[in-house]
Jmol script that loads the backbone (N, CA, C; Angstrom):
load data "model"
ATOM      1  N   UNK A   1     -10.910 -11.475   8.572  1.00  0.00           N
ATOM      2  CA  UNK A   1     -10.027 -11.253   7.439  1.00  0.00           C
ATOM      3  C   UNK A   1      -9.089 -10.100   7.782  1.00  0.00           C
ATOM      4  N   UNK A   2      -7.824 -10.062   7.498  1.00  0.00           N
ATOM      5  CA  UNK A   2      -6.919  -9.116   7.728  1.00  0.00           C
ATOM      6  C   UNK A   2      -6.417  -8.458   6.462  1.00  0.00           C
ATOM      7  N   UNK A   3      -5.307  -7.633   6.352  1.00  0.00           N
ATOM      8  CA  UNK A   3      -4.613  -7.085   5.065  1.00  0.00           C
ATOM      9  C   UNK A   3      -3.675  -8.523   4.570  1.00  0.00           C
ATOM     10  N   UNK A   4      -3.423  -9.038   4.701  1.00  0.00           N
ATOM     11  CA  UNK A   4      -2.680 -10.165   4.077  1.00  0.00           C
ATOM     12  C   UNK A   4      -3.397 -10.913   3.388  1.00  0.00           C
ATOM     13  N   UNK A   5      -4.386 -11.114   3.956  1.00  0.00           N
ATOM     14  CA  UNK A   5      -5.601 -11.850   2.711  1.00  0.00           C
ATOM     15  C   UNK A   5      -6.248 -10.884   1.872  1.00  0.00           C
ATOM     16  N   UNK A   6      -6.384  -9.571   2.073  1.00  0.00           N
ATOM     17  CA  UNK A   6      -6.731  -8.725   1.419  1.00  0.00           C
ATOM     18  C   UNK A   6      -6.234  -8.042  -0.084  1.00  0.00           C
ATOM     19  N   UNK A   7      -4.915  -8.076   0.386  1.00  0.00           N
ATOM     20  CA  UNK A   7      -4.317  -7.084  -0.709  1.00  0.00           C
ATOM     21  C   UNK A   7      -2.347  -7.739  -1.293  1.00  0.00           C
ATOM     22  N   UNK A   8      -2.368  -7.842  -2.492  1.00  0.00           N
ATOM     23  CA  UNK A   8      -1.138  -8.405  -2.474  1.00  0.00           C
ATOM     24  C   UNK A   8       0.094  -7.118  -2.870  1.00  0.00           C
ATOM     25  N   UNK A   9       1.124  -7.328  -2.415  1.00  0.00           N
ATOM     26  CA  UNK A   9       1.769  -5.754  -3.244  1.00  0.00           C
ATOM     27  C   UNK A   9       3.120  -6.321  -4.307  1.00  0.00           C
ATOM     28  N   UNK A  10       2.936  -5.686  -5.289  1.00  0.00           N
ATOM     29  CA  UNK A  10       3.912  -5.569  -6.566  1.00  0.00           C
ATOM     30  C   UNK A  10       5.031  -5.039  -6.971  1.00  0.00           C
ATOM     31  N   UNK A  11       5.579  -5.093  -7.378  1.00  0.00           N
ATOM     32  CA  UNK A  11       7.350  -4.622  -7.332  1.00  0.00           C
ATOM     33  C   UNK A  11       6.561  -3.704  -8.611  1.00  0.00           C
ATOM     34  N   UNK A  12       6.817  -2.070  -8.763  1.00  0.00           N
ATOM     35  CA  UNK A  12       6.586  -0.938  -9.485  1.00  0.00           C
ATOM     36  C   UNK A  12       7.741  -0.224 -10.411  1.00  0.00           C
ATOM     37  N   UNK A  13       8.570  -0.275  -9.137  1.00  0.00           N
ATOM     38  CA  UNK A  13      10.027   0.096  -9.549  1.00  0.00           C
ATOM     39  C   UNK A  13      10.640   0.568  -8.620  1.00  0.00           C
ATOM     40  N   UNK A  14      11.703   1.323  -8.969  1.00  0.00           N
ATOM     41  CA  UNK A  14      12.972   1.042  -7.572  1.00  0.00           C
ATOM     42  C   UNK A  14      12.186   1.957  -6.328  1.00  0.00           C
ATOM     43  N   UNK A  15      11.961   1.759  -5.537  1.00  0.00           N
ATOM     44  CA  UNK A  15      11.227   1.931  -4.318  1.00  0.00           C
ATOM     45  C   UNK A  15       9.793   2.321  -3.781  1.00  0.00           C
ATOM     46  N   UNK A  16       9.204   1.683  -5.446  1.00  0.00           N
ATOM     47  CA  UNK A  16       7.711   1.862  -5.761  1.00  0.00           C
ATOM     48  C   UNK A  16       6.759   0.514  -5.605  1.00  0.00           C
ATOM     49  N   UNK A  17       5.852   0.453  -4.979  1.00  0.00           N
ATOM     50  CA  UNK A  17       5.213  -0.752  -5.267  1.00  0.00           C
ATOM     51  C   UNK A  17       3.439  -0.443  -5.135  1.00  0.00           C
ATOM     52  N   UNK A  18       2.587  -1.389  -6.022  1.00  0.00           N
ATOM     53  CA  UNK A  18       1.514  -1.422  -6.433  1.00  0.00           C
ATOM     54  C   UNK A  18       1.067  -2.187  -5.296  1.00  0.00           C
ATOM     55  N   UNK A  19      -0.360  -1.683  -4.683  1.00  0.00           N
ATOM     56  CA  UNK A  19      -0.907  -2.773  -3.827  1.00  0.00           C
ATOM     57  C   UNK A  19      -2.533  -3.086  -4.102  1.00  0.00           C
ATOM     58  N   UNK A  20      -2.460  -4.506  -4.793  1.00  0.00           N
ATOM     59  CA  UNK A  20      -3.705  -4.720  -5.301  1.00  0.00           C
ATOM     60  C   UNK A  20      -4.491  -5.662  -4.496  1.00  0.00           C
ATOM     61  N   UNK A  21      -5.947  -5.390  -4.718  1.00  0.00           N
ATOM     62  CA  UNK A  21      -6.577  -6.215  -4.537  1.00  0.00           C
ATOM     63  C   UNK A  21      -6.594  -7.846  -4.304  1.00  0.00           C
ATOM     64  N   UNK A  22      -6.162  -8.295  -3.589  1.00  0.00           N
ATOM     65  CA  UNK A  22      -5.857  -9.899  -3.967  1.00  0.00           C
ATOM     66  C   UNK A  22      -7.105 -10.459  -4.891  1.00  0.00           C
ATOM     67  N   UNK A  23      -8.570 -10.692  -4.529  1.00  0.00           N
ATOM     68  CA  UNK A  23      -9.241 -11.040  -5.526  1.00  0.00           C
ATOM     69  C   UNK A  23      -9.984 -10.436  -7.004  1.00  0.00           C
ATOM     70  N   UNK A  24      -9.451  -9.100  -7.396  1.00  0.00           N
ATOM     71  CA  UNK A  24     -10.178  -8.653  -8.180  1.00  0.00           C
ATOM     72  C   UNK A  24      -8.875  -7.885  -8.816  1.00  0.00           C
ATOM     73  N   UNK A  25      -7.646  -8.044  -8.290  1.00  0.00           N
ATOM     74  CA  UNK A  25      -6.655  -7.525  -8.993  1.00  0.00           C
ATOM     75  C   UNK A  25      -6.575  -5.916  -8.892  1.00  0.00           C
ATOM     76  N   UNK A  26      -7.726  -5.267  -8.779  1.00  0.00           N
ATOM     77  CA  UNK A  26      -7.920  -3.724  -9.123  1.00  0.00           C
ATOM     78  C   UNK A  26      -6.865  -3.210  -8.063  1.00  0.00           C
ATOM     79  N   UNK A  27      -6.199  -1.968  -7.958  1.00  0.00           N
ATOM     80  CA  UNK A  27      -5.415  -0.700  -7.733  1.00  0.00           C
ATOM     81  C   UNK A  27      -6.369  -0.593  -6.675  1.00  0.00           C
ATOM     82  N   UNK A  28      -5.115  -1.134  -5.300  1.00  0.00           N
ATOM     83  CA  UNK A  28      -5.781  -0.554  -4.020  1.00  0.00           C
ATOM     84  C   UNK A  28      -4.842   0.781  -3.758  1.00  0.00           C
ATOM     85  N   UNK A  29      -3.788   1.021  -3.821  1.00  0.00           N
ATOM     86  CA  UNK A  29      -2.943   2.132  -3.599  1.00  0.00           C
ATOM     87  C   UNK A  29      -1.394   2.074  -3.791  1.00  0.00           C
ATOM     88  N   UNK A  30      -0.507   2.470  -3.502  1.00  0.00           N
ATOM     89  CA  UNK A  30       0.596   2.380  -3.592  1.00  0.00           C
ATOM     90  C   UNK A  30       1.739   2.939  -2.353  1.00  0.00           C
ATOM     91  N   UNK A  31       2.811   2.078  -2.569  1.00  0.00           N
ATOM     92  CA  UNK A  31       3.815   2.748  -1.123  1.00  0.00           C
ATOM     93  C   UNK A  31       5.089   2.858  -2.225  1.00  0.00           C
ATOM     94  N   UNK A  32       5.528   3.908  -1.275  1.00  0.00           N
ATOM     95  CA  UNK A  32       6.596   4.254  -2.251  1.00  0.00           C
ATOM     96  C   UNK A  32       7.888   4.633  -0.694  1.00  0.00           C
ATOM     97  N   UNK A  33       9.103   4.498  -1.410  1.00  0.00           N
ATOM     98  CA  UNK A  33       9.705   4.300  -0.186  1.00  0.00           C
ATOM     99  C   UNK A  33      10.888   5.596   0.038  1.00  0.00           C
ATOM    100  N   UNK A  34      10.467   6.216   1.275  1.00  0.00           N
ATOM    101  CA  UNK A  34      10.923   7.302   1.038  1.00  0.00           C
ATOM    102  C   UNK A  34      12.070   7.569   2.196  1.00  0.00           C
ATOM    103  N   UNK A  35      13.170   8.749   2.404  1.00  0.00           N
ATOM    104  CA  UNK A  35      13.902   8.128   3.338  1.00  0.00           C
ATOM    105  C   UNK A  35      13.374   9.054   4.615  1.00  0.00           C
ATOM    106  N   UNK A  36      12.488   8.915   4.798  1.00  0.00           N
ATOM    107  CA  UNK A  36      11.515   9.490   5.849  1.00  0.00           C
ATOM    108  C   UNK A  36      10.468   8.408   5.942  1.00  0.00           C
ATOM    109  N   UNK A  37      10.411   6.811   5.396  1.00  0.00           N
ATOM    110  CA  UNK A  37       9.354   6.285   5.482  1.00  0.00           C
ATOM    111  C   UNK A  37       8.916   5.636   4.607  1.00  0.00           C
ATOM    112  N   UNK A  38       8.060   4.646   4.679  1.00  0.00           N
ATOM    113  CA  UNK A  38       7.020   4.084   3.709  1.00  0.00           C
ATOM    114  C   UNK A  38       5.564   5.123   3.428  1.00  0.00           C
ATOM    115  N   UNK A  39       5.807   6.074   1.985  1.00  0.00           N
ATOM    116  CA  UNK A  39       3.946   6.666   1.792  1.00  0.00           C
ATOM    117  C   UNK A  39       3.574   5.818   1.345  1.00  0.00           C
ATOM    118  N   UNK A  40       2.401   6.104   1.955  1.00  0.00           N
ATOM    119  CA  UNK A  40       0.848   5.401   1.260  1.00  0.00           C
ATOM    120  C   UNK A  40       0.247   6.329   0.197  1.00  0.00           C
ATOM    121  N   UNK A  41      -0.326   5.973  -0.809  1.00  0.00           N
ATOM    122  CA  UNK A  41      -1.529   7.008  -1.250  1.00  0.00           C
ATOM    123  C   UNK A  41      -2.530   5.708  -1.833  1.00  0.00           C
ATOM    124  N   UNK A  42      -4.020   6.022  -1.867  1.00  0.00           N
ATOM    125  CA  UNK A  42      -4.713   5.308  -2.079  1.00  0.00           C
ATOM    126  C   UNK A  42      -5.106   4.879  -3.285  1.00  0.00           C
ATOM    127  N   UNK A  43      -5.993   4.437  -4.048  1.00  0.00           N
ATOM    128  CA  UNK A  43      -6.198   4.299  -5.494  1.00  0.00           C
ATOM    129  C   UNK A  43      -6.239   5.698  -6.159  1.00  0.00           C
ATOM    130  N   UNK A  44      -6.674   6.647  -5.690  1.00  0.00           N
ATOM    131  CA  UNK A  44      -7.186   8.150  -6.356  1.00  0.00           C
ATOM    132  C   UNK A  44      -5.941   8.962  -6.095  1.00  0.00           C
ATOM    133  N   UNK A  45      -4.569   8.275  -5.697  1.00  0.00           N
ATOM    134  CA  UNK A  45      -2.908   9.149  -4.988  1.00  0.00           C
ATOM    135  C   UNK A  45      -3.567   9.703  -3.624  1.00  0.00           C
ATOM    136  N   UNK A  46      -4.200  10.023  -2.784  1.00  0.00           N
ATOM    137  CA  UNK A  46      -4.839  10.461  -1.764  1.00  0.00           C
ATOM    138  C   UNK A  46      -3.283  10.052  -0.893  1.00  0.00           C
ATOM    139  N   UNK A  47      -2.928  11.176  -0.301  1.00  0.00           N
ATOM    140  CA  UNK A  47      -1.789  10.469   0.654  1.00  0.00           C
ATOM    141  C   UNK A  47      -2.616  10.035   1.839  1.00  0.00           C
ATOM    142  N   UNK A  48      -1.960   8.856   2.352  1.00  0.00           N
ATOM    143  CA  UNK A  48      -3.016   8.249   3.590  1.00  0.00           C
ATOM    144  C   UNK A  48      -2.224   8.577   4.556  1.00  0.00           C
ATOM    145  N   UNK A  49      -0.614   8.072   4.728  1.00  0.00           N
ATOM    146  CA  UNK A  49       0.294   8.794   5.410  1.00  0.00           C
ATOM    147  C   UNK A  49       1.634   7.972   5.468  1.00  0.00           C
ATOM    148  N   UNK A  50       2.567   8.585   6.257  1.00  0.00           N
ATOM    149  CA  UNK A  50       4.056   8.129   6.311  1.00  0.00           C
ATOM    150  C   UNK A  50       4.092   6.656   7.515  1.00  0.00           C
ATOM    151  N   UNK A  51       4.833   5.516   7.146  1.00  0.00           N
ATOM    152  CA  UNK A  51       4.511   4.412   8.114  1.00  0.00           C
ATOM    153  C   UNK A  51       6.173   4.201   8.251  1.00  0.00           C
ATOM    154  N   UNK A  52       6.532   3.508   9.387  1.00  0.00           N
ATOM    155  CA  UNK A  52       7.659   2.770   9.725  1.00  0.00           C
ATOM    156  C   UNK A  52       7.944   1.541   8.262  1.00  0.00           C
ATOM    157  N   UNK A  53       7.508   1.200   8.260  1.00  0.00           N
ATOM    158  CA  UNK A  53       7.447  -0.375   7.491  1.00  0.00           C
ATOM    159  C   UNK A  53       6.352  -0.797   6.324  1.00  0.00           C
ATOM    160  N   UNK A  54       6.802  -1.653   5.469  1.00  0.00           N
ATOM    161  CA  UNK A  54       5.659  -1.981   4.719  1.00  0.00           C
ATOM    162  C   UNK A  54       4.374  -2.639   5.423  1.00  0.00           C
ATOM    163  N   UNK A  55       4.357  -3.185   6.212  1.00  0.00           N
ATOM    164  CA  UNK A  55       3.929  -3.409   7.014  1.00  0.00           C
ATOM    165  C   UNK A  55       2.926  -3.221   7.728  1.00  0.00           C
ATOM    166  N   UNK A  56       2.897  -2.011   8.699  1.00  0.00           N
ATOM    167  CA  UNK A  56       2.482  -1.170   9.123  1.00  0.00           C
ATOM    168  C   UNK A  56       1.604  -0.003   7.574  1.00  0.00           C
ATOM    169  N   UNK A  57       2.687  -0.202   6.833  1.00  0.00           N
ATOM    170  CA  UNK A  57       1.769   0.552   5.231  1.00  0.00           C
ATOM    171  C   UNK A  57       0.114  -0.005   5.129  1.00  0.00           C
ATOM    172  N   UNK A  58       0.392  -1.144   4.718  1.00  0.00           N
ATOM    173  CA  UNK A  58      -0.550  -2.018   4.544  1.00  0.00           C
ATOM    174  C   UNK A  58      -1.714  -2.038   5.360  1.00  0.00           C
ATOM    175  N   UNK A  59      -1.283  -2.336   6.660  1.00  0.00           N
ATOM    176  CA  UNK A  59      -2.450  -1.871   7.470  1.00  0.00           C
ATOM    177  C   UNK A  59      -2.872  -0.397   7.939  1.00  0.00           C
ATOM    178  N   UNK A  60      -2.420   0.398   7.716  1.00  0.00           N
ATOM    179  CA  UNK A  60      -3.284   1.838   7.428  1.00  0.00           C
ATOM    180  C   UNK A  60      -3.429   1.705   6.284  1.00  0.00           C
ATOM    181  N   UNK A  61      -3.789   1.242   4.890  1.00  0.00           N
ATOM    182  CA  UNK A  61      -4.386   0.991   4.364  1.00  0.00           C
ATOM    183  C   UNK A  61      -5.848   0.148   4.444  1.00  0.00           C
ATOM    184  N   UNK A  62      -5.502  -0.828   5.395  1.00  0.00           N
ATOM    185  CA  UNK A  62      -6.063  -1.921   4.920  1.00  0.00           C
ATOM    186  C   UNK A  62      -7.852  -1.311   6.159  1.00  0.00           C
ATOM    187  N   UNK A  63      -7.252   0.031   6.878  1.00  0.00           N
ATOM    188  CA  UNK A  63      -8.054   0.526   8.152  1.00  0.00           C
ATOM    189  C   UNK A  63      -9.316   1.243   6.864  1.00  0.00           C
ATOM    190  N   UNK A  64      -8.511   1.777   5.636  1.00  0.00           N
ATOM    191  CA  UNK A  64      -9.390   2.561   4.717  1.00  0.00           C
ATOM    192  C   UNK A  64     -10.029   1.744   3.946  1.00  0.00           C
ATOM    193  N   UNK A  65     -10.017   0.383   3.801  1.00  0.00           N
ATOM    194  CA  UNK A  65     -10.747  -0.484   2.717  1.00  0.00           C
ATOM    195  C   UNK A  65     -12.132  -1.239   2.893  1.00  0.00           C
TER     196      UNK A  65
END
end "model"
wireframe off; spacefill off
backbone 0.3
color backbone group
């Protein structure tokens, strides 16, 4: 199983997005888009860190799940 089956992400607002759980819906973390990057922070805001791409977001996320 990878992050694509894992987690789906949500339009939040203008350069915000929700990344949930694909089967249980719950608040896996969020990326927010910064002009230094895509942050991560996790369900609890925990910054996880700065990524190239959503992409790349997702899976340093998906390394913490």
């Amino acid at each position: 199983m990878n992050y694509r089956e894992l987690f789906s992400v949500v339009m939040s607002g203008p350069a915000l997005w929700e990344v949930r759980h694909e089967f249980t819906n719950e608040l896996a973390g969020v990326i927010q888009r910064t002009p230094k990057g895509f942050l991560v922070r996790d369900d609890q805001t925990h910054l996880i860190g700065s990524f190239d791409s959503i992409t790349s977001a997702l899976e340093g996320l998906y390394e913490l799940a």
